[in-house]
Structure formats: C-alpha cells, structure tokens
C-alpha positions in Angstrom: 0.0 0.0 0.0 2.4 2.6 0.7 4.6 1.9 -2.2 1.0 2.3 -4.2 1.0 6.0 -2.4 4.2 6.9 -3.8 3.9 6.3 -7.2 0.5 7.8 -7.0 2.4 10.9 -5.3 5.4 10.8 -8.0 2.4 11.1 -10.5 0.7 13.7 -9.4 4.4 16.2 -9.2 5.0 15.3 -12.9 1.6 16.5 -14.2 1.9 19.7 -12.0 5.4 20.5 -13.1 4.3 19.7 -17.1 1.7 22.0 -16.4 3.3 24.7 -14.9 6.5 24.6 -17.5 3.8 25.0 -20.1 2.6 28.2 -18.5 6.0 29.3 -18.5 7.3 28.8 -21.6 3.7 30.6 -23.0 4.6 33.4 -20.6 8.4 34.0 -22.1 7.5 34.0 -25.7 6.2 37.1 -26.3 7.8 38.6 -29.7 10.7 38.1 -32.0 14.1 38.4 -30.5 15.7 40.2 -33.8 16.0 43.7 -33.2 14.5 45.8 -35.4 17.8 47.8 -36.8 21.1 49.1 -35.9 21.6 50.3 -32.3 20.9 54.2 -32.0 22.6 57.1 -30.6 22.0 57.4 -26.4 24.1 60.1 -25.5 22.9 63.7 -24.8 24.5 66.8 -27.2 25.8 69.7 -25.4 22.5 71.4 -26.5 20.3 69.3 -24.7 22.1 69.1 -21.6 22.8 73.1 -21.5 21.5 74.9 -24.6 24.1 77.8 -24.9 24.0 80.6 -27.7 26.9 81.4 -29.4 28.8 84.9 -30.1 30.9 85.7 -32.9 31.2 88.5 -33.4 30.4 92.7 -31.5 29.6 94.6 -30.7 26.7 92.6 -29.4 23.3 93.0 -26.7 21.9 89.9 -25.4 18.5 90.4 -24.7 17.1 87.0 -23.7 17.9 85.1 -20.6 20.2 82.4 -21.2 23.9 81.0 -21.8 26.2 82.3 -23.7 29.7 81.8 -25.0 32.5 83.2 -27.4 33.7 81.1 -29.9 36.4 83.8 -30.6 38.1 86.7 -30.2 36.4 90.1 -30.1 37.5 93.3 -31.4 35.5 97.2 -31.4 36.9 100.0 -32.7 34.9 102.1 -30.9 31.6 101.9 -28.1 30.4 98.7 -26.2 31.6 95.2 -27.0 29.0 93.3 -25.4 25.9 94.8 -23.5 23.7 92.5 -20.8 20.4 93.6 -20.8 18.5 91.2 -19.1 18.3 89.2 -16.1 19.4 85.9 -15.8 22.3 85.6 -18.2 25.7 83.9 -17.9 28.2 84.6 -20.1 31.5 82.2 -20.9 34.2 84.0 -22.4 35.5 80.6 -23.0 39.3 81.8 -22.9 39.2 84.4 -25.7 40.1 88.4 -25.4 37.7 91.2 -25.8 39.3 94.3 -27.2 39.1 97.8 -28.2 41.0 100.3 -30.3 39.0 103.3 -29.6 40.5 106.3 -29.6 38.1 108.2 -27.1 38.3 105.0 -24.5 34.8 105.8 -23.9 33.2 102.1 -24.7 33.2 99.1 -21.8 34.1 95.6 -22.6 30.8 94.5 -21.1 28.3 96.1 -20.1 25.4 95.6 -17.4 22.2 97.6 -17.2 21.0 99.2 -14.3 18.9 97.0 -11.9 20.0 93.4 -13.4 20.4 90.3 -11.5 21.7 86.8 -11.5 24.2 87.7 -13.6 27.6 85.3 -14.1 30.6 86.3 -16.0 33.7 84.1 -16.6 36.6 82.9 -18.3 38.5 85.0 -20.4 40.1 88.4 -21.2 39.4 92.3 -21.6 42.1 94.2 -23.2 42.7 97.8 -24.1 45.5 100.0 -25.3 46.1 101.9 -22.1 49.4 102.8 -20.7 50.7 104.6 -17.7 53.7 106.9 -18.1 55.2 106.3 -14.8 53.7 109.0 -13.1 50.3 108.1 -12.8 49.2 109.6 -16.2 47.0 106.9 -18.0 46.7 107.2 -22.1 46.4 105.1 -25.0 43.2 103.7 -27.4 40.9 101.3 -25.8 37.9 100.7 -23.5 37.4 103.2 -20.5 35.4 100.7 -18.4 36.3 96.4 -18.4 33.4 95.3 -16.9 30.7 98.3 -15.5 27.3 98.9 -14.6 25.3 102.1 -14.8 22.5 103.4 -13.4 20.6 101.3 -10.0 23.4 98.9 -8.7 23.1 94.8 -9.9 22.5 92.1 -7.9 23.7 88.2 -7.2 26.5 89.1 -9.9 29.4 86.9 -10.0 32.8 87.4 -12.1 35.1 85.0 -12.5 38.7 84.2 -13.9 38.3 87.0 -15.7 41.6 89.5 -16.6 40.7 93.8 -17.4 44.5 95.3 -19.3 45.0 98.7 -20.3 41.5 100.6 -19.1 41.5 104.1 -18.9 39.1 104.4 -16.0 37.6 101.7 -14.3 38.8 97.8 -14.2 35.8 95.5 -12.8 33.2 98.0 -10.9 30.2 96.5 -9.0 28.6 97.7 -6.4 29.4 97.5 -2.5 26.9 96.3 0.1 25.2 94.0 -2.5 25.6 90.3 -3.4 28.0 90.9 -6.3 31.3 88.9 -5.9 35.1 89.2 -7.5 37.0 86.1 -7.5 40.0 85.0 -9.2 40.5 87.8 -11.4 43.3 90.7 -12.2 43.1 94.1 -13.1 46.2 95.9 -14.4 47.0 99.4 -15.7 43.9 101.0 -15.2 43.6 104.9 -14.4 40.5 104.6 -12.0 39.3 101.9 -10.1 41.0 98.5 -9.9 38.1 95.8 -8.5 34.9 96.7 -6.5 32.4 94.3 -5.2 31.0 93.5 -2.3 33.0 90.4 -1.9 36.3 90.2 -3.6 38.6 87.0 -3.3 41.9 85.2 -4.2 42.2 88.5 -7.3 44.8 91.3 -8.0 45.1 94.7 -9.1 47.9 96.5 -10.0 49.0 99.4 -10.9 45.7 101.5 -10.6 44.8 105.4 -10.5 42.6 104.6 -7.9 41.4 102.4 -5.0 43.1 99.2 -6.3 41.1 96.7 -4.4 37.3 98.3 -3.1 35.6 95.7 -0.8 32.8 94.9 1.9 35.1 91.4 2.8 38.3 91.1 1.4 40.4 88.1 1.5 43.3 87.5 -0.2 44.4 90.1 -2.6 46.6 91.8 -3.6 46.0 96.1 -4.5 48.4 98.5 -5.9 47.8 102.8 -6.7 50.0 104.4 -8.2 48.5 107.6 -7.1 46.7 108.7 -4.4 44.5 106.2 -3.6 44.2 103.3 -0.9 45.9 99.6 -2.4 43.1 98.4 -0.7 39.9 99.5 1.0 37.0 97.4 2.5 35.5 96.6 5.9 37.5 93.7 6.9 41.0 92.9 4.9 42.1 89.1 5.6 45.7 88.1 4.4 45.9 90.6 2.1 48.9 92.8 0.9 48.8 96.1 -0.7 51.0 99.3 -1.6 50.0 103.1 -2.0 52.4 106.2 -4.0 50.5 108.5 -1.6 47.6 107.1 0.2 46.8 104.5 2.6 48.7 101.2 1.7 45.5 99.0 3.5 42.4 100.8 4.9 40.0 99.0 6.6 37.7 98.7 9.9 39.3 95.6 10.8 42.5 94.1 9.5 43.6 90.7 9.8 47.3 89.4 8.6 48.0 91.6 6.4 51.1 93.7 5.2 50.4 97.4 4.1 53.2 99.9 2.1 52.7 103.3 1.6 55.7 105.5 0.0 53.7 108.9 1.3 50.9 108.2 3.5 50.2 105.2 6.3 51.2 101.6 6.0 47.9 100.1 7.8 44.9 102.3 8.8 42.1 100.5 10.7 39.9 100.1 14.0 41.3 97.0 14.8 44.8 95.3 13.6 45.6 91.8 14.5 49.1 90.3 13.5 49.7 93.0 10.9 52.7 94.8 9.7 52.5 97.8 8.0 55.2 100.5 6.6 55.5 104.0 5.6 58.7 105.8 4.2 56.4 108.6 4.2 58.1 112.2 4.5 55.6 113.3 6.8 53.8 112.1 10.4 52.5 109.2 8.7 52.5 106.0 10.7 53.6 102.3 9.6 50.8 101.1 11.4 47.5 103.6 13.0 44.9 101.7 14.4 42.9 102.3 17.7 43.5 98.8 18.9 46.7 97.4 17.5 47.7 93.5 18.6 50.9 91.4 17.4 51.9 93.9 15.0 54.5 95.5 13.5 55.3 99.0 12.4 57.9 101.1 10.4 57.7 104.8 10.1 60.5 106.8 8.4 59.0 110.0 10.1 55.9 109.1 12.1 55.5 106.5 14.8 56.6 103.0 13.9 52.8 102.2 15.5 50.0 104.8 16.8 46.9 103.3 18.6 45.7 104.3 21.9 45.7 100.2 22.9 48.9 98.3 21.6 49.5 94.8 22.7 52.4 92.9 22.0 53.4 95.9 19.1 56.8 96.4 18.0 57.2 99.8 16.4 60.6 101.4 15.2 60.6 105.1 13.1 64.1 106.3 11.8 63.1 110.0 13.3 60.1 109.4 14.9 58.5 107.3 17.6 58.7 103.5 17.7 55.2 103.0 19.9 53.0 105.7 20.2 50.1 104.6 22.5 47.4 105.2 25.9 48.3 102.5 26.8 51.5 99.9 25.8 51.3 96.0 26.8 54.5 94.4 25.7 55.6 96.0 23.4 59.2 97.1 22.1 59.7 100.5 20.5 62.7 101.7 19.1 63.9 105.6 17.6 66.8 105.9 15.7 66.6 109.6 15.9 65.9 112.5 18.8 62.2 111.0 19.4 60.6 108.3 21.8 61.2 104.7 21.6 57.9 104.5 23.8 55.7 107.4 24.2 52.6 106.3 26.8 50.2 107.5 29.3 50.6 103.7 31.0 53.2 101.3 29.8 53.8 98.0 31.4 56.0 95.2 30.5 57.7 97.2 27.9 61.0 98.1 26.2 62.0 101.5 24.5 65.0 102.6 22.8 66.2 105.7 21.2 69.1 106.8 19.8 69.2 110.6 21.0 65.9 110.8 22.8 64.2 109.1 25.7 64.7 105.4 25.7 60.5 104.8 27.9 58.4 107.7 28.1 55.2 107.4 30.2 53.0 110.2 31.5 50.7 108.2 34.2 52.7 104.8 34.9 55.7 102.4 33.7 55.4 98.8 35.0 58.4 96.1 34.4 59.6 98.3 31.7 63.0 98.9 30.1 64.4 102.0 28.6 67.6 102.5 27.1 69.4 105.8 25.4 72.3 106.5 24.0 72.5 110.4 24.8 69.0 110.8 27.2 66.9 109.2 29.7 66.6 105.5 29.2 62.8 105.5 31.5 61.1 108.9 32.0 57.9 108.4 33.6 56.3 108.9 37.3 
C-alpha cells in the first residue's frame, strides 16, 4: 500500500510541473528576439544638456535670458563690446580676449544695465591700449570701463577668472553692500578703479589710478595705486597685501594678517589690527601702522610712529626720526627711535622696552610697569 501512495504521489508532481512549464514557456515568448535595426545614438548633445547661444562677433546686446559663450576673439573700434540687458544671463568668455582700439576710450568691454540680477561672467580676457607713463598719467586707445554697470546697482552678480588690461578708467566695478562677488581675477594698468564688489577674493590689481582693491570682505588680494588712492579699501581685509604712492597702503575697519606699504601716507589704517605689519617711508607724520586697537603687529615709520593706537599689545614699532610706539596704553611691546624721538611714548606702559638713539629710551605720563628703557644720549625710562 504505501509503495501504491508513492507512485501515485510521484504522478501527481510530474503533471503539475508539465503544467506549470507549459505556463511558462507561454509566458516568455512574447515577440521576436531580432531587433528591429542598428543600435541608436544614447548620449545627450551639449545642446540638450545646457543649450548655450553662441557669439561671434560685436559689438553685441543679449537680450534674452540664457547662456552664452564666445567662440572667438572680439574686437570694437569704438563703443560697447557686449551689453547685458536682461536678467538671468551667464556669459562664458571661454578663454578668448575682448578688445578695443577706440580712440576716445569711452566704450566698456561688457556692459550691465541698471537694476539686473543673476548675472555670471567668466573665463577669459578684456584688453585695451592703455598705458601709464610712470607718473600716474594713463593714455592710449581702448575701453574706458572692463566690466561696469550704470544706473541702479546689480544684484547676485558673479565674475570669474576673468583679466581687465589697459583701461582708462575703471577695471571691474560693482557695487558695494550687495551680493555681487570678485574672485579669481586681475586688473592691471587701469587709471581709475581697480576691482569693487561686495565680496572680492583670491584676485589682484595693480597698478591702478585709484582704489586698487574696493571691498565689503576682502580676502586674499593683492592692490596697488600708483596715485593717491588706498591699495586696498573694505571693511574687513584678511591676508591681504597692498601698496599706495600716496595714500593709505590698506584701509579697513578691521585688518587681519596683512602687510600694508605706503611710500607717502600710512602703511595700515584701521579700527582694529591683529598680527599686521605695516610700513610707511612717508616724508611726513605718517604711521607704519594707525589703528585704535593694535595687537601682534609691526610698524615702520620713516617720520611718524613706527605704530600709533591708543591700545597696543604685543606691538613692535621702530621710526628712523620718529617714535617706535606711540600709544594710551603699551602691553609688551618694544619701541625703538633711531633719531631724537621716543622709543615708547605712553600715558601707562607696562611690560615694555624702548630705545632711542638721542631721545628718551620709555616715556610714560601716568605709569611704567616692568619696563626697560635704554638711550644713547637721554633718559633711558622717563615716567612717574
């Protein structure tokens, strides 16, 4: 009997699986397995993925929103290259020069419109004929403004990687206090402004008539006027380093690590200075460093105090005729005179050193704590 069951069992699987292979194989066969032609293209073109209008030629207005590029170089002989004016537009220089040969330098490389926004320009080069003659006298045929705006200040404008040559006013001019941002770029030989944005980073400009570097936050630049102007200007400088002919070499509330030259006017001029060093060969009163709270820092005055702040903490100033620290108060710090001045001049001085050739060594009009002065024909410590 139970050898009966089994093949009755055994029976029963081989129908069910005859069954059920049937139902599969008329499952799988649904249509012919030869494809229908050649295999077809899969990949996206550059126009689907960004669709980009090209420009060949200027002077030129773009009009619609979009991308757009240069496929070569551009030359004007007089005006505008390229005008932006509408929102929403990025431009790719795409590694080629814009230039001008205009005689009247009275055309920009690119212009913006008043009141624009979300606006991106990168890539590439604007280039005039503009020299200076070594005396701050800029001349020559070519654009008077790189990249400008006119009219109500842009918004959320970026420029990037992007070079300004021979300009005779203005290299690349935002507006201040407004998300428009600098980074990357150079500006050289222009007779006004070098850069000016809001936010200007990792760019250079040299040799400007003006401001060379004009910023909310600055960080890492470099500015140079060849006039009287400041090498850089902005709310707060960080690792920056700058020059001036006659003006400020840096200018800012507060200054961070940074190293400011000026041949006629103060080194570094701010609020606050931390862990700066600043120089002026100045003929005047002009200080290497002037700040009203000056920390770690350094100072060289030919004339003028080495470093002038009413709080300076851990300051070393020298002047060759001046005084080396000029302060309220003077927290270890080391000032040195190589003429008839101070090496310390204070109201209250404590833990400090002076020196001075032919005048007083430590001056200090209230107290001198744990301090040091030495003098080769004066007092070495003067104070209460």
């Amino acid at each position: 009997m139970k050898l009966k069951s089994n093949i009755q069992a055994a029976a029963l699987g081989v129908s069910l699986l005859s069954t059920l292979n049937s139902q599969l194989s008329t499952a799988l066969a649904q249509g012919s397995l030869t494809p229908p032609g050649p295999p077809g293209a899969t990949m996206l073109t550059l126009s689907q993925i960004e669709p980009r209008t090209a420009i060949a030629c200027a002077p030129c207005a773009i009009t619609q929103p979009g991308s757009y590029y240069l496929t070569t170089n551009l030359t004007v002989s007089t005006g505008d290259a390229i005008d932006i004016d509408t929102n929403g537009v990025t431009l790719d220089l795409n590694g080629f020069t814009i230039s001008s040969t205009d005689p009247s330098d009275s055309g920009y490389g690119i212009f913006i419109n008043g009141g624009l926004q979300n606006i991106t320009i990168a890539n590439g080069f604007i280039q005039g004929g503009v020299t200076n003659n070594g005396n701050g006298v800029y001349s020559g045929n070519g654009f008077g403004y790189g990249i400008e705006y006119s009219g109500v200040p842009p918004v959320n404008v970026l420029v990037l990687r992007v070079s300004v040559l021979g300009c005779l006013y203005d290299g690349i001019f935002l507006h201040i206090g407004d998300s428009t941002v600098v980074e990357s770029c150079l500006v050289q030989t222009v007779g006004g402004l070098g850069i000016e944005a809001s936010k200007v980073t990792e760019s250079s400009a040299i040799d400007c008539g003006g401001a060379g570097v004009f910023g909310d936050q600055v960080s890492d630049c470099y500015g140079v006027c060849s006039s009287f102007g400041t090498g850089i200007y902005a709310t707060t400088a960080r690792n920056c380093s700058s020059s001036s002919a006659n003006g400020f070499g840096i200018s800012a509330y507060t200054v961070f690590n940074c190293y400011g030259y000026s041949s006629g006017g103060v080194g570094v001029s701010s609020d606050t200075a931390l862990n700066c060093y600043g120089v002026s060969e100045s003929s005047g009163n002009d200080g290497g460093v002037n700040a009203d709270n000056a920390q770690n820092c350094y100072g060289f005055s030919s004339t003028g105090a080495g470093v002038s702040a009413p709080l300076a903490q851990n300051c070393y100033g020298s002047s060759n005729t001046g005084t080396g620290v000029f302060a309220n108060a003077a927290l270890s710090c080391f000032g040195v005179s190589d003429g008839y001045d101070y090496g310390i001049y204070a109201v209250t001085a404590e833990n400090c050193s002076g020196s001075s050739i032919g005048g007083v060594g430590m001056y200090a009009t209230a107290s001198a704590v744990n301090c040091y002065g030495l003098s080769s024909s004066s007092t070495g410590v003067n104070a209460p």
